[in-house]
C-alpha positions in Angstrom: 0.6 -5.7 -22.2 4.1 -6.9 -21.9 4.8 -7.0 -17.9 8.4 -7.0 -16.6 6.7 -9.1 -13.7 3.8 -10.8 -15.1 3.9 -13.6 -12.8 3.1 -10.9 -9.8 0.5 -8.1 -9.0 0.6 -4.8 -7.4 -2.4 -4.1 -4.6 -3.0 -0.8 -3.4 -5.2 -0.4 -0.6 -7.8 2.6 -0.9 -10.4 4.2 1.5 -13.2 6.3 -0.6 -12.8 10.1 0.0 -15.5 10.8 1.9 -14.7 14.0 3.8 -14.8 13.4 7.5 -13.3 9.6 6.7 -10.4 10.0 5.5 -7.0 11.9 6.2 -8.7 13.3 9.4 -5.2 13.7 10.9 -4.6 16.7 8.6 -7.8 18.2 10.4 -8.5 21.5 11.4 -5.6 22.7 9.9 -7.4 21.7 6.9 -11.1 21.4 6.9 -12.5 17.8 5.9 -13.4 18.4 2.1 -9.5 20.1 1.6 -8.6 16.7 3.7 -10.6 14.0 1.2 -9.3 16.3 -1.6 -5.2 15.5 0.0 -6.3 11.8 -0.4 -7.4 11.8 -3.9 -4.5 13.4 -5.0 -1.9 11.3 -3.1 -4.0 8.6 -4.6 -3.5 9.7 -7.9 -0.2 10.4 -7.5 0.6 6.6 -6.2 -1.3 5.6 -9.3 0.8 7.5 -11.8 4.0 6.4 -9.9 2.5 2.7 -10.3 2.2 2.5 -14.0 5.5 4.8 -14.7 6.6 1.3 -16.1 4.6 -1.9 -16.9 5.7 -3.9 -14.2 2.8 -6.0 -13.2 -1.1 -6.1 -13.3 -2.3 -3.7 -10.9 -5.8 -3.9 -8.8 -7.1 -1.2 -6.5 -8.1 -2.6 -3.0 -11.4 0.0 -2.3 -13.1 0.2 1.2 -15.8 0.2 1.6 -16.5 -1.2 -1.9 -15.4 -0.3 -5.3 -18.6 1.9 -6.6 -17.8 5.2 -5.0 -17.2 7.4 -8.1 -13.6 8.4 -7.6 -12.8 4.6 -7.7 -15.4 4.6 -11.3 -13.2 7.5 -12.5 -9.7 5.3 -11.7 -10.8 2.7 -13.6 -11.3 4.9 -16.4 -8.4 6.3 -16.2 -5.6 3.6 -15.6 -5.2 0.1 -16.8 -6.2 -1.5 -13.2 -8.7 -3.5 -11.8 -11.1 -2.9 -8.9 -11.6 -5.0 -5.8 -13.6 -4.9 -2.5 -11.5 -5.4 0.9 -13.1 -8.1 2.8 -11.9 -8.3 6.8 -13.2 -6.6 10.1 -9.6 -4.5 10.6 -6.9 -3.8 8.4 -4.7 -6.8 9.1 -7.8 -9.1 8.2 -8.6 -7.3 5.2 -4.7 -7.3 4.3 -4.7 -11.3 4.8 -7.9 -11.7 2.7 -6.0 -9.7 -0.1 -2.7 -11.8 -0.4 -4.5 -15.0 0.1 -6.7 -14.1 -2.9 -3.8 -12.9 -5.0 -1.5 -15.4 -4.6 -4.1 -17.9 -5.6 -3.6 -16.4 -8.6 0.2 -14.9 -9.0 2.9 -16.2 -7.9 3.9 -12.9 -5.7 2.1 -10.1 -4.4 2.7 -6.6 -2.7 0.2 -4.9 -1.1 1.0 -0.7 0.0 -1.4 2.1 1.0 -1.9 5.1 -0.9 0.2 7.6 0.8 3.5 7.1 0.4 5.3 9.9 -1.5 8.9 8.0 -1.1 8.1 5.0 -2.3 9.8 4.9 -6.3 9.5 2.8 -9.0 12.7 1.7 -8.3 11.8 0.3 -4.9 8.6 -1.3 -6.4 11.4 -3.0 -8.3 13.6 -4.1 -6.1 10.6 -5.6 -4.1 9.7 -7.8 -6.9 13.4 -8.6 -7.7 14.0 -10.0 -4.1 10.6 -11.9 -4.3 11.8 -13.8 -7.8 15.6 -14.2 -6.0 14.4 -16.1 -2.8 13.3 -14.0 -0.1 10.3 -14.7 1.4 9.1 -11.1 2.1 9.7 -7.8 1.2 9.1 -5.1 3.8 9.8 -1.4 3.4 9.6 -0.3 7.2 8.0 3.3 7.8 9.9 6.2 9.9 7.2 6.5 12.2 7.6 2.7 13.2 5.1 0.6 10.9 5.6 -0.2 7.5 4.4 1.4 4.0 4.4 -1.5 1.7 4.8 -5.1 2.2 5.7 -8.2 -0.5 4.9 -11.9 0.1 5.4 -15.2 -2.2 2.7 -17.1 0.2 0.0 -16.0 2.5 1.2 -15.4 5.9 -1.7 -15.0 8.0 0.1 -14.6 11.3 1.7 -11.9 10.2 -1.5 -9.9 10.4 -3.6 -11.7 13.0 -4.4 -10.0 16.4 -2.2 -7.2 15.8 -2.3 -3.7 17.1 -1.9 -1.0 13.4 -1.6 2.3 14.2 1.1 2.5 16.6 5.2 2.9 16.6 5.4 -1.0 17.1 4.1 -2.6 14.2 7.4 -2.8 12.4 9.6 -4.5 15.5 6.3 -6.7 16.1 6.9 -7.6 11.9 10.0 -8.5 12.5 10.0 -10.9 15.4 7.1 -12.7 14.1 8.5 -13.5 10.9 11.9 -14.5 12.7 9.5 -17.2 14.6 7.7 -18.0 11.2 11.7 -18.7 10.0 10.9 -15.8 6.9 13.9 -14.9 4.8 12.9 -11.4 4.9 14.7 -8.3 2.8 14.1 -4.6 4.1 14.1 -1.6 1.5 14.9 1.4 2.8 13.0 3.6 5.7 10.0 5.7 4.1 7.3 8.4 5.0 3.9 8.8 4.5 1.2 11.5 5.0 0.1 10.8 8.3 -0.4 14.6 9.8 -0.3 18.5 8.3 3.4 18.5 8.3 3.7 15.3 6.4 1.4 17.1 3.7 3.6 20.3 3.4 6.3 18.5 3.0 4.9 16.1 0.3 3.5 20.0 -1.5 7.2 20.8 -1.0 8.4 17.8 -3.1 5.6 17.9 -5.3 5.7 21.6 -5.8 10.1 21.4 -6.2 
């Protein structure tokens, strides 16, 4: 396949959708099957979005591992590969993921599944930046983390000892790469499907 990017690769990070596991935030409004089914299809959804052009090689990031059968069907049905996130949190298991692909590409850019904002343009403007210079690519999140994140070379203490989940992790972002001396380029502010009225308003996009 003929890759816009070919010297670069796309990782998404992916939890199985084991009801009870996943999405649990859109619990008891929904119950925990309707909330693992929300996950599959904002999965699917960030898939489609992913391969809309042939950018770069994709590979789906799976936790625990990669043999849960929604992960067997993904395989089947887009041109991706399957890995296993490695790490004891999320910013270990981020780490372990750039530090493997950028042994292999020269740039790299992780995001979750959950994103509805997120274009293929953005995806492109991250990778544009990335040739062009800048060190990272961030796009920050509205609720005060970040939804996707681009690197040329592994940057381990920008995910070391920190606390995910909380309003902070984007201003923490910043001021360590300031210390690290990063040339860093922000797309714009997204949202992802954190809680039940994230989710009715991706069904209102989705559904408009």
């Amino acid at each position: 396949m003929a890759y816009t990017f070919p010297d670069s690769v796309l990782l998404i990070f992916c939890k199985a959708p084991i009801p009870g596991q996943v999405k649990t935030r859109l619990q008891p409004t929904l119950n925990a099957e309707q909330a693992a089914e929300a996950h599959r299809r904002l999965t699917h959804m960030t898939l489609q979005r992913a391969f809309q052009q042939a950018l770069c090689p994709v590979e789906l990031h799976c936790a625990p591992d990669s043999h849960d059968d929604f992960f067997q069907d993904c395989i089947r049905r887009y041109p991706l590969t399957l890995k296993t996130q490695r790490g004891a949190d999320l910013g270990e298991r981020m780490q372990h993921a750039f530090a493997d692909a950028l042994s292999r590409y020269r740039h790299a850019v992780l995001m979750g599944c959950d994103c509805p904002s997120l274009t293929i343009d953005d995806l492109q403007q991250a990778w544009m930046n990335l040739h062009e210079g800048h060190d990272a690519v961030i796009a920050p999140a509205d609720d005060g983390g970040y939804v996707m994140i681009g690197l040329n070379q592994a940057q381990p203490s920008l995910f070391s000892d920190m606390s995910w989940g909380h309003d902070q992790v984007m201003a923490a972002t910043r001021r360590r790469a300031k210390d690290l001396g990063l040339k860093i380029y922000e797309l714009d502010s997204q949202w992802d499907v954190d809680n039940y009225q994230d989710w009715r308003r991706y069904l209102a996009l989705a559904n408009g």
